[in-house]
C-alpha positions as CSV (number, residue, x, y, z in Angstrom):
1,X,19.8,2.4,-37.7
2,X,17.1,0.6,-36.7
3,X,13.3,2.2,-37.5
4,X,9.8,1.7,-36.7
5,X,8.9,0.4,-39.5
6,X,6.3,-2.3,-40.8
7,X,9.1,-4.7,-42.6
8,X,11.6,-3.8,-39.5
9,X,8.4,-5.0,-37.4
10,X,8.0,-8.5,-38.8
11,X,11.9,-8.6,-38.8
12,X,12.9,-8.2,-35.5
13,X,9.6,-10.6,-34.0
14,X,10.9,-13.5,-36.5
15,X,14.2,-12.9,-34.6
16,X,12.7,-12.6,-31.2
17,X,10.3,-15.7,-31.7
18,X,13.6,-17.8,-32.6
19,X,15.3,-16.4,-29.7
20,X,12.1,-17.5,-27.5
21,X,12.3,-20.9,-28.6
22,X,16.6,-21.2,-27.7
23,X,15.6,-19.7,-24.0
24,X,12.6,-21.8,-23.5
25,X,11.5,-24.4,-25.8
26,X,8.5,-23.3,-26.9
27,X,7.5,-20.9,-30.3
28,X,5.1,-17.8,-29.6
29,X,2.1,-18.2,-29.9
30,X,-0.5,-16.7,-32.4
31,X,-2.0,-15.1,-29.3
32,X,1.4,-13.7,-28.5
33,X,2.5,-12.8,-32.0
34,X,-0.5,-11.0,-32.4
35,X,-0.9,-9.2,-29.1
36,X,2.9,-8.0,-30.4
37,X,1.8,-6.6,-33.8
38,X,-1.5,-4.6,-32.3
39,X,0.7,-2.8,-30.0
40,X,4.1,-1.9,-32.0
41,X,1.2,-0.9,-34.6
42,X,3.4,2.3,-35.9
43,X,-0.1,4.3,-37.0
44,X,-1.4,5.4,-34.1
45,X,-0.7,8.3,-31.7
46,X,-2.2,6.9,-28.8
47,X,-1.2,4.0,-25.8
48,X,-2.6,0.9,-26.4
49,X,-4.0,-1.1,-23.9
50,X,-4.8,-5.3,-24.1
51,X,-7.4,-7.9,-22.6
52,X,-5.1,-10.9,-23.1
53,X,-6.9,-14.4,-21.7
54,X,-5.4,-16.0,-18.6
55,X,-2.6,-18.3,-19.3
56,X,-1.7,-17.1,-22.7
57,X,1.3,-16.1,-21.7
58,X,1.5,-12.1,-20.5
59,X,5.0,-12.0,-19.1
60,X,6.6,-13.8,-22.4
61,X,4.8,-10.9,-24.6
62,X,6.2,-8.6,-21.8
63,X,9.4,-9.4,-22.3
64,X,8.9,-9.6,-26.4
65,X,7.6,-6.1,-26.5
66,X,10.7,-5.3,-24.0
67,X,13.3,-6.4,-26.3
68,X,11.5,-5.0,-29.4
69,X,11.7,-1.2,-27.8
70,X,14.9,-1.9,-26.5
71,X,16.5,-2.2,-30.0
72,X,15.0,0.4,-31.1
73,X,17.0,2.5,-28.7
74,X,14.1,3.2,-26.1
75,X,14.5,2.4,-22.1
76,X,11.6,0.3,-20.8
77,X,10.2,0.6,-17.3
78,X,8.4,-2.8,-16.9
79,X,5.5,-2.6,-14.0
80,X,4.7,-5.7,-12.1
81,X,1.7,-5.7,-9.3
82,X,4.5,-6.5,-6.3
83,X,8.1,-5.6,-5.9
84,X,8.6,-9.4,-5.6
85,X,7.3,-10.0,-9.0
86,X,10.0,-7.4,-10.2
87,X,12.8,-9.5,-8.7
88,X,11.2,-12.6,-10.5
89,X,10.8,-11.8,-13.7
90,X,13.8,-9.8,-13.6
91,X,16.0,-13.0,-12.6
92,X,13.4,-15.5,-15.0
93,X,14.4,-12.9,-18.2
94,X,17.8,-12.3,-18.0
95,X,19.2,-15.0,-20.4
96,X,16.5,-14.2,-22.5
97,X,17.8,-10.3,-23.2
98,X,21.3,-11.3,-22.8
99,X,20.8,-12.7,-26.0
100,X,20.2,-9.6,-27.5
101,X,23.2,-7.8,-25.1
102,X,20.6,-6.3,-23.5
103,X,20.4,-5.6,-19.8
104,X,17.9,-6.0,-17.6
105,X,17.3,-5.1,-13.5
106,X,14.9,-4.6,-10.4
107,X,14.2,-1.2,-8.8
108,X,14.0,-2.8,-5.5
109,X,15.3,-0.9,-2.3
110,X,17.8,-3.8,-0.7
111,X,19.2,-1.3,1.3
112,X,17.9,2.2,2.8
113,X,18.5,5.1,0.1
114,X,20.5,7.9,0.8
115,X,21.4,9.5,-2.4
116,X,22.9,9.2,-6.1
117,X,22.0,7.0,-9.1
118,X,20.4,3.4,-8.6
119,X,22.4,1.1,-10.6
120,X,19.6,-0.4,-11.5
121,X,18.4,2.5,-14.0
122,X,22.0,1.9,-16.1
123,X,19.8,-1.0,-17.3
124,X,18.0,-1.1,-20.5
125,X,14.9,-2.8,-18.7
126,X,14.0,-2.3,-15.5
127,X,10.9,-3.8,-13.3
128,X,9.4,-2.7,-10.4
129,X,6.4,-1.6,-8.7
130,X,4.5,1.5,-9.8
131,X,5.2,2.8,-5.9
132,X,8.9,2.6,-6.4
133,X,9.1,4.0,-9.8
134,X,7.1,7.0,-8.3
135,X,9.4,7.8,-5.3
136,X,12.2,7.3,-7.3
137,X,11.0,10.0,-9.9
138,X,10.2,12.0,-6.6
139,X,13.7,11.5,-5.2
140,X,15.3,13.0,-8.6
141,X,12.7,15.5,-9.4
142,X,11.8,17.6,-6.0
143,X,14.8,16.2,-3.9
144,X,17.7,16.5,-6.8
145,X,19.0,13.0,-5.7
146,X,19.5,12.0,-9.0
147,X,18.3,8.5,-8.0
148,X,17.6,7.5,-11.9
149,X,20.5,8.8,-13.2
150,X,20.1,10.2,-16.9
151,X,17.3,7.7,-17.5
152,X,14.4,9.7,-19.4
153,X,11.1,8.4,-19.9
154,X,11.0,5.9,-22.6
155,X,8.6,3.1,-22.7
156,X,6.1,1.9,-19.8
157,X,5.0,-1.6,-20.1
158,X,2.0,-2.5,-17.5
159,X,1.1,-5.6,-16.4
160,X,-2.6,-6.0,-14.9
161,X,-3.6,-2.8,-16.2
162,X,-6.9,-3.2,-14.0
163,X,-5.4,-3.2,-11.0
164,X,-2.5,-0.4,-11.8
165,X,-5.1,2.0,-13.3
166,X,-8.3,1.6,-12.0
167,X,-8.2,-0.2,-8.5
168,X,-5.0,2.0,-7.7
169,X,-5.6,5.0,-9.4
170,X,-6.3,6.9,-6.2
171,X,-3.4,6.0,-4.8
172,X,-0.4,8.7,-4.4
173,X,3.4,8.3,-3.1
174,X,4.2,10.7,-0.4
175,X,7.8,11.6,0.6
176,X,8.0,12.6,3.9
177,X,10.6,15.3,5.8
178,X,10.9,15.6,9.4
179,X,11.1,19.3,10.5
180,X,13.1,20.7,13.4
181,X,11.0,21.0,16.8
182,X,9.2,18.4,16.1
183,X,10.3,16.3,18.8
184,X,9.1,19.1,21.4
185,X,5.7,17.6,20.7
186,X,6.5,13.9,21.8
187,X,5.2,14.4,25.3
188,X,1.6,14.6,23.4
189,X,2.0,10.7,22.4
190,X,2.9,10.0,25.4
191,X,0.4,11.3,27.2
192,X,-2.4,10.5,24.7
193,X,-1.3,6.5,24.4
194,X,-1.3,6.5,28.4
195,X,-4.6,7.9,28.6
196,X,-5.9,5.6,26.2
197,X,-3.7,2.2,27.9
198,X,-5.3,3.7,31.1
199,X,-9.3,3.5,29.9
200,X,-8.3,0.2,28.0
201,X,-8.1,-1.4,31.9
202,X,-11.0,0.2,33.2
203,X,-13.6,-0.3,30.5
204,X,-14.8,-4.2,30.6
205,X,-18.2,-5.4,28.0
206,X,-20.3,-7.9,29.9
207,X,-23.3,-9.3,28.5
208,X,-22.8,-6.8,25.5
209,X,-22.9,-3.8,27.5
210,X,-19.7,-1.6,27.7
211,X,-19.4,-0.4,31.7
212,X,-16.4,1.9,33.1
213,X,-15.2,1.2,36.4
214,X,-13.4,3.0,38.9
215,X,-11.3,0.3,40.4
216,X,-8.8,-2.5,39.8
217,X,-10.0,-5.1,37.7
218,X,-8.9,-8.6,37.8
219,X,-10.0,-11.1,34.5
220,X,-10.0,-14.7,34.9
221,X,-11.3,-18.0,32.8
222,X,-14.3,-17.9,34.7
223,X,-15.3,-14.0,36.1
224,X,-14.6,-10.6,36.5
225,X,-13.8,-9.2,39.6
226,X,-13.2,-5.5,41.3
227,X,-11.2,-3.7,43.6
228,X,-12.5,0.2,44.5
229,X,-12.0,2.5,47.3
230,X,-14.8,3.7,49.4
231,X,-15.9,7.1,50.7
232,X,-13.4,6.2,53.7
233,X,-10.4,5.1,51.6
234,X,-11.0,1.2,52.5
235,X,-10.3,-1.2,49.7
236,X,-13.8,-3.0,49.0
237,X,-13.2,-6.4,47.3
238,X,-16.2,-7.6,44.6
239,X,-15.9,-11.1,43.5
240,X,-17.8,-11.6,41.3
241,X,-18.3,-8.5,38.9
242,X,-21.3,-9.8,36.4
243,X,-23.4,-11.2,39.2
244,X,-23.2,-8.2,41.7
245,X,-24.3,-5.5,38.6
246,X,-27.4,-8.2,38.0
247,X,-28.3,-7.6,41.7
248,X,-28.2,-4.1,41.7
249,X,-29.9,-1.4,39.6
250,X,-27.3,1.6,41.3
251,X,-23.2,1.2,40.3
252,X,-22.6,4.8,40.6
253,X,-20.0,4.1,43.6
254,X,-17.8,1.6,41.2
255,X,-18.5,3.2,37.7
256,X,-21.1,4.0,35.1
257,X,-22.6,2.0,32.1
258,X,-21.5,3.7,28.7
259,X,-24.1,3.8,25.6
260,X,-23.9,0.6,23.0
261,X,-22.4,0.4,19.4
262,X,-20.9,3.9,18.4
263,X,-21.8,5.7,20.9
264,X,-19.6,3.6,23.0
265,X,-16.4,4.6,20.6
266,X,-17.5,8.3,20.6
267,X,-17.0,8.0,24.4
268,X,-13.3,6.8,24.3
269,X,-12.7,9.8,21.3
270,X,-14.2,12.6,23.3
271,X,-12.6,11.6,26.5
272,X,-9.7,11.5,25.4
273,X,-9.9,14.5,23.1
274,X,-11.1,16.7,26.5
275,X,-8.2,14.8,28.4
276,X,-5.3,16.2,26.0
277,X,-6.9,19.5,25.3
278,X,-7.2,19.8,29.0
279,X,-3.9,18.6,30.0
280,X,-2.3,20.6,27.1
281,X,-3.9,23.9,28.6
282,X,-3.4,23.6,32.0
283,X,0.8,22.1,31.7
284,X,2.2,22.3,28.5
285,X,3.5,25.4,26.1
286,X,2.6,24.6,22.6
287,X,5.5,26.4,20.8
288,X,3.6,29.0,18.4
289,X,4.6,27.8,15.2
290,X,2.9,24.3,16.0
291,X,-0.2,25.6,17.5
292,X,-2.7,24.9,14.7
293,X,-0.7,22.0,13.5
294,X,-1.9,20.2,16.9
295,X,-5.2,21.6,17.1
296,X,-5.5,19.9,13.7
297,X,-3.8,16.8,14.9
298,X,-5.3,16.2,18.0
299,X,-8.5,14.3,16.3
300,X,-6.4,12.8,13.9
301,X,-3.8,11.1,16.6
302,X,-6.9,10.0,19.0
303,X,-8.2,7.9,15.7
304,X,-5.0,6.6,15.2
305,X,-3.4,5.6,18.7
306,X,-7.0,3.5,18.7
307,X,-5.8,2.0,15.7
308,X,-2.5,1.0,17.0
309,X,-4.1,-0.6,19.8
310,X,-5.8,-3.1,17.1
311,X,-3.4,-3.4,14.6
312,X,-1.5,-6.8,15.2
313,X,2.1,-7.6,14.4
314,X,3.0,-10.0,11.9
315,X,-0.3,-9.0,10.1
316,X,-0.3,-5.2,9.7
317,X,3.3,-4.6,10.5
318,X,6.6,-6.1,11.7
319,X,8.9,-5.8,14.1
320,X,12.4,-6.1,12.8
321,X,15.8,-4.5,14.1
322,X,14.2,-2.0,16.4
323,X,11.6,-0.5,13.3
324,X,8.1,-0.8,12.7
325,X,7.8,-1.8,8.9
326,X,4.5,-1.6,7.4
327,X,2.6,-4.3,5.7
328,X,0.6,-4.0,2.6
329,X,-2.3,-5.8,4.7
330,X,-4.6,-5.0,2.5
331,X,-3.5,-5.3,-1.3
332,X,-0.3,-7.7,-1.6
333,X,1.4,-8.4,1.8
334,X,4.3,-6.6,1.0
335,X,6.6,-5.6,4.0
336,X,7.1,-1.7,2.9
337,X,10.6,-0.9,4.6
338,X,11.1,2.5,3.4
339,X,7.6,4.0,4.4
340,X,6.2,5.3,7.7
341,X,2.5,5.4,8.5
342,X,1.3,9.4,8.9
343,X,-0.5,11.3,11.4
344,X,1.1,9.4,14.6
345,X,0.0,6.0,14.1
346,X,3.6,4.9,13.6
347,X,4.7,7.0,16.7
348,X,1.7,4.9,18.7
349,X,3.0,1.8,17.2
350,X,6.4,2.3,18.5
351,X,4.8,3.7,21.8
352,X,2.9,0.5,22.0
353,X,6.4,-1.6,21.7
354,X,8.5,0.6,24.2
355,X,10.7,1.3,20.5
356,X,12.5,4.7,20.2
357,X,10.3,7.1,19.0
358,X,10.8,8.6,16.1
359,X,9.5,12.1,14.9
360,X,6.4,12.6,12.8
361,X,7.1,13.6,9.5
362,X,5.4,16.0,6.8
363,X,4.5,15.3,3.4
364,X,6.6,17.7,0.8
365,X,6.1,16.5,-2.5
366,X,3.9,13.6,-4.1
367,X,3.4,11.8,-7.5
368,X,-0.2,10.0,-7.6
369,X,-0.6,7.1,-9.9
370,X,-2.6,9.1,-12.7
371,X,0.1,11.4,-13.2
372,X,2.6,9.2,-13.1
373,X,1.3,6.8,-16.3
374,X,0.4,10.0,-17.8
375,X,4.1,11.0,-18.5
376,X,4.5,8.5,-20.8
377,X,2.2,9.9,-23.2
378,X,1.4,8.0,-26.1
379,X,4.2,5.1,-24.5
380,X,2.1,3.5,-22.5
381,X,0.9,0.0,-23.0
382,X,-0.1,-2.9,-21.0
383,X,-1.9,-6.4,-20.4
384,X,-4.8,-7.3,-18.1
385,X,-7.1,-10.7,-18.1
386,X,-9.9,-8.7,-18.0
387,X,-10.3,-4.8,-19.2
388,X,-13.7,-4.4,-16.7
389,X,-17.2,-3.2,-16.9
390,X,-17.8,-0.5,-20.1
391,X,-17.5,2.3,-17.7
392,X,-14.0,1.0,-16.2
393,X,-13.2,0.8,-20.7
394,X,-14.3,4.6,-20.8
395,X,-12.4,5.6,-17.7
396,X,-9.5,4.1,-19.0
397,X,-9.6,5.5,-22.8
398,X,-10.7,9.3,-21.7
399,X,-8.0,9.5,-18.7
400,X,-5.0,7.7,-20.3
401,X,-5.4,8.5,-23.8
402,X,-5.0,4.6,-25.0
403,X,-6.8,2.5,-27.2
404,X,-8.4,-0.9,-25.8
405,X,-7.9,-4.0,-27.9
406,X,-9.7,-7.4,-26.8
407,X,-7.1,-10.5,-28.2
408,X,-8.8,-13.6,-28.7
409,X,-8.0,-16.7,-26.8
410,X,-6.1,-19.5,-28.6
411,X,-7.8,-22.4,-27.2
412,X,-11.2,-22.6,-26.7
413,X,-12.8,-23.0,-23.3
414,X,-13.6,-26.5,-22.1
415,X,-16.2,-25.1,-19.9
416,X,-19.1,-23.5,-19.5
417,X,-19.4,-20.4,-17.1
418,X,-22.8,-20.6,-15.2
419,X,-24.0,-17.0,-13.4
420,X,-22.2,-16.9,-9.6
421,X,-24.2,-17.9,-6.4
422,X,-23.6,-16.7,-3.3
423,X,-24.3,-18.8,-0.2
424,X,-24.4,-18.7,3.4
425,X,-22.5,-22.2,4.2
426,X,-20.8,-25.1,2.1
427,X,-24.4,-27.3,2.4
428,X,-26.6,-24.6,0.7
């Protein structure tokens, strides 16, 4: 049987470094080999965690360190920084294992989830994001889906620890239930996105001062004009908007100047904060159950239905088959399929795209990132160019119990690194 033993050690990465050469061509590299032997290191009780140059080769070592565990009887979850990385190196490695009859897979959702185990987790080596990983523990853990099967946890491999660990380590998968009645509250979106659709047309900036006006306004190329009644009901016609509020120091009879910068966005939020809470009192019968859930709300869904009216498609979302999908906008462009935005912005989204609306849903279990890595215990090891400032080292050590190991490059640099300067334009 095989062991984790020193002589076993040198053994098996003579085998693997052959079978690297058959798949690609090339021989490991010093870099590599030694990278290998720090981390299979059979003396220590803690993860260990490595600062490998750029372009010496992380994925190969991946995938050496993938097979080494794999033989020794282990499963190995692999984590990339994008589900589309997963399905790459998934595809790029699987000669490579086959060689040792060794399976490997992607954790990607191709298809919406309903229940059971993912064939995927059959595999002896599986990659994936840390978010899928996460809901898929969720999904077998708190909803007894059994989506990983009788996969345990074995072996975590991470690739750009930096990112995983520190950038994301506040970061936390939600799943999400709807609960029955919920859809008695939908008449709230409705009239909030109105209200908001409603100030959107009266409010017009000129000259950088925000005004609401009472009337009809009309925006062409060239000017702004209004429409209002009068006292008597008589349609008065302004042509040109700009020039008549220059020649007048009174505009109480078509609307009112509101105050600059945030002031200006506290105005839209209380008005149409008093506008619901209002409307909500006088005409509609909050079942009791959901009474403080939308006095909570209500602050929460004005911030957000302003949000949807920003957000653009094809940049923060999609549109596809009747859904809004989400976009990672601002980490790595993913489309996210399977998730829903919280606190009505997705309902204001589909509101904003005449979709069906769905029901809000409520979180009922999560899995943040720390406590994910964390089950893995002293099986958790990974590659990064660059391991951060000392404090990011320390943060790193103390939270994820792991040793930090700094591999030296195997070419030297053929240029010099001079101290960055930041500029306000291409001549400067």
């Amino acid at each position: 049987m095989c062991t984790d033993t020193e002589n076993f050690i040198i053994e098996a990465l003579a085998v693997i470094k052959r079978a690297t050469f058959l798949d690609t061509g090339f021989y490991l590299t010093d870099t590599q080999i030694l990278s290998c032997l720090i981390v299979l290191n059979p003396n220590h009780e803690r993860g260990r965690l490595l600062q490998v140059a750029i372009d010496e080769g992380k994925s190969t070592i991946i995938s050496v360190l993938a097979v080494f565990y794999a033989l020794t009887g282990k499963t190995v979850d692999i984590i990339t920084s994008s589900p589309v990385l997963a399905e790459i190196y998934a595809k790029e490695k699987v000669n490579f294992y086959s060689m040792f009859d060794l399976d490997c897979s992607h954790n990607n959702d191709k298809k919406v989830y309903l229940s059971g185990p993912k064939v995927c987790y059959k595999k002896k080596i599986v990659y994936g994001e840390v978010a899928q990983f996460q809901f898929d523990t969720l999904r077998t853990q708190y909803a007894d889906l059994k989506t990983l099967g009788d996969r345990k946890y074995g072996v975590e491999i991470v690739d750009e620890v930096d990112s995983m660990l520190i950038d994301d380590s506040s970061k936390i998968a939600r799943l999400a239930s709807t609960i029955s009645g919920m859809d008695q509250l939908q008449i709230i979106y409705h009239l909030l996105w109105n209200h908001l659709s409603f100030l959107q047309e009266k409010i017009i900036q000129l000259d950088s001062k925000m005004y609401l006006f009472y009337g009809k306004t009309n925006i062409t190329q060239n000017q702004i004009s209004l429409e209002y009644d009068d006292d008597n009901g008589i349609i008065i016609p302004i042509q040109d908007l700009k020039a008549d509020i220059e020649s007048t120091s009174d505009i109480r009879h078509i609307g009112f100047r509101i105050a600059d910068g945030q002031e200006g966005d506290k105005f839209i939020k209380n008005n149409i904060n008093s506008y619901i809470r209002s409307f909500i009192e006088e005409n509609i019968t909050i079942p009791q159950n959901f009474e403080n859930f939308v006095e909570t709300q209500i602050p929460k869904w004005v911030d957000n239905a302003i949000t949807a009216l920003f957000y653009q498609e094809n940049v923060h979302y999609i549109l596809h088959d009747g859904l809004i999908k989400p976009v990672d906008y601002y980490s790595t462009g993913i489309v996210q399929s399977s998730s829903n935005w919280s606190d009505g912005l997705h309902q204001f989204l589909q509101l904003k795209h005449n979709l069906k609306m769905t029901s809000e849903t409520f979180t009922t279990n999560f899995l943040s990132n720390i406590g994910y890595f964390k089950k893995y215990g002293s099986n958790l090891c990974g590659l990064t160019g660059t391991l951060g400032s000392e404090k990011a080292r320390q943060v790193l050590e103390n939270v994820y119990n792991v040793d930090l190991v700094f591999i030296p490059s195997s070419r030297q640099k053929q240029h010099l690194s001079l101290p960055d300067i930041i500029v306000a334009n291409e001549i400067e």
